[in-house]
N, C-alpha and C positions, 0 to 999 in steps of 0.2 A: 496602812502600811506602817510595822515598826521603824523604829528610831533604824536599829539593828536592820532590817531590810534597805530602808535606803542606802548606807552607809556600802553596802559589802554585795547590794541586791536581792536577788529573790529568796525567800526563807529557805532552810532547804529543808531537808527529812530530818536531818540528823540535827535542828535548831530543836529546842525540846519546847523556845515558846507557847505554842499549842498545846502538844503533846498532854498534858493536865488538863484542860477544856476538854480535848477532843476525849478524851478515858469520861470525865464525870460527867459528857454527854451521853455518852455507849453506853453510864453504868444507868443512868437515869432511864434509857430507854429500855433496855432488859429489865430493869427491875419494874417498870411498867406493863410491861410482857407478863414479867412474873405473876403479876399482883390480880390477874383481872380475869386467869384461866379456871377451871377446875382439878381437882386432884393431881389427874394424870395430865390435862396441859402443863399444869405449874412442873411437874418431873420431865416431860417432855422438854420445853424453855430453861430447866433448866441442863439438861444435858448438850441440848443447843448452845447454850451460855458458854458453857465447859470448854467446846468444840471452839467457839468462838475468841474465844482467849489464849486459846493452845497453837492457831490458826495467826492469830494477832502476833504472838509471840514470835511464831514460825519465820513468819514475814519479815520481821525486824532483823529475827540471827539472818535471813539471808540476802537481805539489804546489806547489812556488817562482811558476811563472805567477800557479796560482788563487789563491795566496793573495796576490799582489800586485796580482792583480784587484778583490780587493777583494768581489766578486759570492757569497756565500756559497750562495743556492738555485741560481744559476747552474752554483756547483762542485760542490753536490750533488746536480744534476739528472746531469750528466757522470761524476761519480765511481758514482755508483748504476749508470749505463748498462756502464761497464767493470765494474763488480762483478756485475751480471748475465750479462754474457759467461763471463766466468771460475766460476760457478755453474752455467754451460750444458757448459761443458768439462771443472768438475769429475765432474757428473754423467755426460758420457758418458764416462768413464776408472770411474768405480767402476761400471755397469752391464756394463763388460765384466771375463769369466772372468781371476783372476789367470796 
């Protein structure tokens, strides 16, 4: 727990703390992705990469909206819905053979 967490409580999204760890973990794991495909994997991973950051970005402007919206069940009627997609896509990637 930071200094800053105990102090005020739990970190929130918008503490940027992490935010540098968690980026030059992401970048460390892609460019591991990158580095170990052939031709077309490495264009592949890296259009993935692309999607990925454009997706990253997404997320944050609409963190920024809802919370300037002010609408708190509204954001977590919204937020739940994308977290259900993304649980529907995790599940079909770990039901198929490695």
């Amino acid at each position: 727990m930071t200094e800053k967490s105990r102090k005020t409580g739990p970190v929130r999204l918008n503490d940027m703390d992490n935010s540098e760890l968690l980026k030059r973990v992401h970048k460390r794991m892609v460019d591991g992705l990158l580095n170990r495909g052939d031709g077309q994997a490495d264009r592949n991973m890296a259009g993935i990469s692309a999607m990925d950051e454009k997706l990253r970005k997404s997320i944050a402007e609409l963190y920024l909206a809802l919370e300037e919206a002010g609408n708190s069940p509204m954001a977590v009627d919204l937020l739940a819905e994308h977290v259900a997609i993304l649980v529907e896509m995790i599940n079909h990637f770990k039901s198929k053979p490695r």
